[in-house]
C-alpha positions as CSV (number, residue, x, y, z in Angstrom):
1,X,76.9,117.2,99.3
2,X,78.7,114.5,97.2
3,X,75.8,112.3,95.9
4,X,77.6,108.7,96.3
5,X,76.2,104.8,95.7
6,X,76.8,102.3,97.7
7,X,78.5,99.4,95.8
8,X,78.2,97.1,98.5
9,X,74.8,97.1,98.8
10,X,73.3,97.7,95.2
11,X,75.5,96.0,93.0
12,X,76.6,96.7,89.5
13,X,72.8,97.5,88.2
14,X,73.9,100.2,84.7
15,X,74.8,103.0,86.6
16,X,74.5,106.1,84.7
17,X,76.9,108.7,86.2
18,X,75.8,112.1,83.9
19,X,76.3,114.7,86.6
20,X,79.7,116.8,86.8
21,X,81.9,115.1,89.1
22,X,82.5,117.6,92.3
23,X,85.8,119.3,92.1
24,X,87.1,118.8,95.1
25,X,87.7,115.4,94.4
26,X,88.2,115.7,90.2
27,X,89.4,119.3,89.9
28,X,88.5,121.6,87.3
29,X,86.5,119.8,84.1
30,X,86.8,116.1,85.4
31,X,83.7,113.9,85.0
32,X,81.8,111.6,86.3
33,X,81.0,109.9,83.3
34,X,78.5,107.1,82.8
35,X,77.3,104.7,80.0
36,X,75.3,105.6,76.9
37,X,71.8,104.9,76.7
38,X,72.4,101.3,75.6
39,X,73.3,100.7,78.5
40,X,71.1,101.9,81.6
41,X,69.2,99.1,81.4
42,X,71.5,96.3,81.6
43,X,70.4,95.0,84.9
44,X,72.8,93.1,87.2
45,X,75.3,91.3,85.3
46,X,75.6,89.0,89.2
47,X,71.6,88.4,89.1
48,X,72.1,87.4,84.9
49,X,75.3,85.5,85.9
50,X,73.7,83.3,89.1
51,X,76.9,84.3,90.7
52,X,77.0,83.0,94.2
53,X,79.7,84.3,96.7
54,X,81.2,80.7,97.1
55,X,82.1,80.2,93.5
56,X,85.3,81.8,93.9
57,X,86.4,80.7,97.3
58,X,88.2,78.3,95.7
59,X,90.5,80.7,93.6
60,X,90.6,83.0,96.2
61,X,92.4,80.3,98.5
62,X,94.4,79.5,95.5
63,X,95.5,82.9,94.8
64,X,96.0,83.7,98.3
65,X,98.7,81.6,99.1
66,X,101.4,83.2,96.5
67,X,101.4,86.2,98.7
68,X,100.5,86.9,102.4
69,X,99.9,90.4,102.5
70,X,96.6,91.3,104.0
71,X,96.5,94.3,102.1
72,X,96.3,92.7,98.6
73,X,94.4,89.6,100.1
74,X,91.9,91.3,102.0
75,X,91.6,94.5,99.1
76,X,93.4,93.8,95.6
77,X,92.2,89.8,95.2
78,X,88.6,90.4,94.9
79,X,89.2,93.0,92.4
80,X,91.4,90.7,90.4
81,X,89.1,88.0,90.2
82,X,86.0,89.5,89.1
83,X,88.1,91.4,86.5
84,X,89.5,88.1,84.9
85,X,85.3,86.8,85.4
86,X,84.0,90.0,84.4
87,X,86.2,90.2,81.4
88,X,85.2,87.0,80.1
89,X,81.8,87.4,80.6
90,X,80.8,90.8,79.4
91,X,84.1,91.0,76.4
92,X,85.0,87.1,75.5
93,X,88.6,87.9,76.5
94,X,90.6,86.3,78.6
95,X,92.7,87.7,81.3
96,X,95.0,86.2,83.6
97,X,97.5,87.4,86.4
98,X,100.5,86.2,88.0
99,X,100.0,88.4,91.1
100,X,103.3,90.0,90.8
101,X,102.7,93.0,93.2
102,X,104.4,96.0,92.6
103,X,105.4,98.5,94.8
104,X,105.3,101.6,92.7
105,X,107.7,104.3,93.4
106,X,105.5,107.6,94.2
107,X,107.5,109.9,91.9
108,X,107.0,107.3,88.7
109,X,103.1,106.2,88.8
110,X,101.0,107.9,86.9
111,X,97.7,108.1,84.9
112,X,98.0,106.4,81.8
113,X,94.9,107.0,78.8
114,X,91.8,106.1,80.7
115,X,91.7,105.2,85.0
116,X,88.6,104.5,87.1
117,X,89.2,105.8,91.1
118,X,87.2,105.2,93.9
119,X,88.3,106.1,97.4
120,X,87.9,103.7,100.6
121,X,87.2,105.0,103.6
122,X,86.7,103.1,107.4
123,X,85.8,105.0,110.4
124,X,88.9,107.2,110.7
125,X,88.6,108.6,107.1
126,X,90.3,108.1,103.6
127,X,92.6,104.7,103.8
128,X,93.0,104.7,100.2
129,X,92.1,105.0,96.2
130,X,91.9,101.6,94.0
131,X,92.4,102.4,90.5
132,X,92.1,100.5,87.1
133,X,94.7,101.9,84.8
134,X,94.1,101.4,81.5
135,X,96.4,102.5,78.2
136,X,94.5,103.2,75.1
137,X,94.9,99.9,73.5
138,X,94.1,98.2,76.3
139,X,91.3,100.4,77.0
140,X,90.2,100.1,73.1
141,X,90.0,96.3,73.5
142,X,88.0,95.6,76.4
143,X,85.0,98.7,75.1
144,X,84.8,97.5,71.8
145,X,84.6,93.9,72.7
146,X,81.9,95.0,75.6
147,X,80.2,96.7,72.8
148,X,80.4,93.8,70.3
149,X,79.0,91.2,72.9
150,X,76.2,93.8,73.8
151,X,74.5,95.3,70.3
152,X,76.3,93.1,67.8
153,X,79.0,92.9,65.2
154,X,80.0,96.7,64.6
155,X,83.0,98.8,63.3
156,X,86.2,98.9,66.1
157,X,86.5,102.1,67.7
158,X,90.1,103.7,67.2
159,X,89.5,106.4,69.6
160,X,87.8,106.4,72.9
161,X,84.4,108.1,71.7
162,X,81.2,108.1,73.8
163,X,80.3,104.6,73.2
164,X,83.7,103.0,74.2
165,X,83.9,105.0,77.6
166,X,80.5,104.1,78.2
167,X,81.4,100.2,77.3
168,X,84.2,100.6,79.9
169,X,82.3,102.3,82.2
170,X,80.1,99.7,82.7
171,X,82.3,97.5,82.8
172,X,84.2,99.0,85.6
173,X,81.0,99.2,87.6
174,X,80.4,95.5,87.3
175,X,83.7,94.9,88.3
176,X,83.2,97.1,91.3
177,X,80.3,96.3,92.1
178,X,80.7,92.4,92.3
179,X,83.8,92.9,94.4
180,X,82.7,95.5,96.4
181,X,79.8,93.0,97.4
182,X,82.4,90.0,98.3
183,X,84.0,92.6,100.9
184,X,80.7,93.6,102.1
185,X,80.0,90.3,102.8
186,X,83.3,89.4,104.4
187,X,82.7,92.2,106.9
188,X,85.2,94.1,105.7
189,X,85.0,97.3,107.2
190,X,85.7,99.5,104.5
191,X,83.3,101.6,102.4
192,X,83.3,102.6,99.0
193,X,82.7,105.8,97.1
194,X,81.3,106.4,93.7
195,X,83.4,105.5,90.7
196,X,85.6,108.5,89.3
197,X,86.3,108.3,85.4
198,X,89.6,109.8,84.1
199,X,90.0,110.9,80.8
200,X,93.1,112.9,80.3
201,X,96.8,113.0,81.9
202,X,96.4,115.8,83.8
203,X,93.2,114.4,85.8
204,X,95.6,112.1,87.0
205,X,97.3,114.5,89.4
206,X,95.2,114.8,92.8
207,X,95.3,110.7,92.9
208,X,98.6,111.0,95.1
209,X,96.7,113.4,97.9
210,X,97.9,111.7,100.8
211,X,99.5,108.4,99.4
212,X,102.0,106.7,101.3
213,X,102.8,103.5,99.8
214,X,101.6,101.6,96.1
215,X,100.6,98.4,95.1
216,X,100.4,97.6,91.6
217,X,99.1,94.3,90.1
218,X,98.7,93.8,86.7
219,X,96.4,91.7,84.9
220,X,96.9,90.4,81.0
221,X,94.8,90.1,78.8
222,X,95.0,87.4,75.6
223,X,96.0,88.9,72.7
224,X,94.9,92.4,74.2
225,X,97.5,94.2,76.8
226,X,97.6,94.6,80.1
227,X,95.9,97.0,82.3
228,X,97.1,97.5,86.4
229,X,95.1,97.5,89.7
230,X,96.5,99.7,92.1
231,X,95.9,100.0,95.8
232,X,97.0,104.1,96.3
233,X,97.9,103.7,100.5
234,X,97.2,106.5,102.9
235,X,99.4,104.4,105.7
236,X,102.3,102.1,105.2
237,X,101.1,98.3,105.1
């Protein structure tokens, strides 16, 4: 039995993922892998943040009329703007997207240095994987900026050690978690799995089981990269 959480009902509260993850949905030597201890205590970053459900209607609207796909509306847009929210509250770094959607060719998407997957599913099944992309710089900016809001002024990771994929960890799960909760409480009938962590190119390969079509947003970040959301499809939109 896959042990699973449900985002939409507990929120991002310091998960701390330390069991392997099941093979049938990592393969052989993927992990689930959570934050470090300096972590699992965090709390809810929407209980510490006050964050009420109408504070980004606004945006939301705003957003929604540069593109009328209910796919990205109803799916990607939450994602997107607790990620640009999350990252300014949890790193100091701001992030911004044009909400350029991308439909990635099958044959040329792939995993780049660090990905976070969950799966949606409705009553028929699978529809679909979300996944954070991350390259290393990218990925190096937002965990040792997480870290430096969290415990203090500290030496910059160069590599992504234990601390870092715990920084982005959590930071992931808050990001889930708080859009995961707008969708619950838009009715949206669509549930979420627990969050995969990728570490390494090759983990990358089951994430096209079953894809269809791929929509790609990216988000910038200030003086930091970019990093993409995309929406792997099980059906054509």
């Amino acid at each position: 039995m896959v042990r699973r959480v449900d985002l939409l009902t507990t929120g991002p509260v310091g998960y701390s993922f330390q069991e392997p993850c099941p093979e049938r949905y990592c393969g052989p030597g993927r992990s689930m892998l959570g934050p470090p201890s300096a972590f699992k205590n965090i709390g809810s970053l929407a209980d510490d943040r006050r964050i009420r459900n109408t504070s980004m209607v606004g945006h939301l609207m705003e957003l929604q009329g540069k593109f009328r796909s209910t796919v990205r509306n109803t799916i990607l847009l939450p994602f997107v703007d607790e990620t640009i929210r999350t990252l300014n509250v949890m790193a100091d770094l701001k992030g911004n997207s044009d909400l350029l959607t991308y439909r990635d060719p099958l044959d040329v998407f792939n995993f780049k240095d660090f990905a976070v997957c969950i799966v949606a599913r409705n009553a028929s099944g699978v529809v679909g994987k979300i996944i954070m992309n991350y390259d290393l710089g990218t990925a190096l900016a937002i965990g040792n900026r997480v870290l430096a809001k969290m415990l203090g002024p500290m030496e910059a990771a160069t590599v992504l050690n234990e601390d870092i994929r715990g920084a982005l960890a959590e930071f992931s799960n808050t990001v889930i978690g708080l859009a995961t909760r707008h969708l619950g409480e838009e009715n949206i009938k669509i549930s979420f799995g627990t969050p995969i962590y990728l570490l390494n190119r090759e983990d990358g390969d089951f994430l096209l089981e079953g894809v269809k079509q791929i929509l790609s947003v990216p988000i910038d970040i200030q003086d930091s990269g970019r990093f993409y959301f995309s929406y792997l499809m099980h059906n054509e939109a």
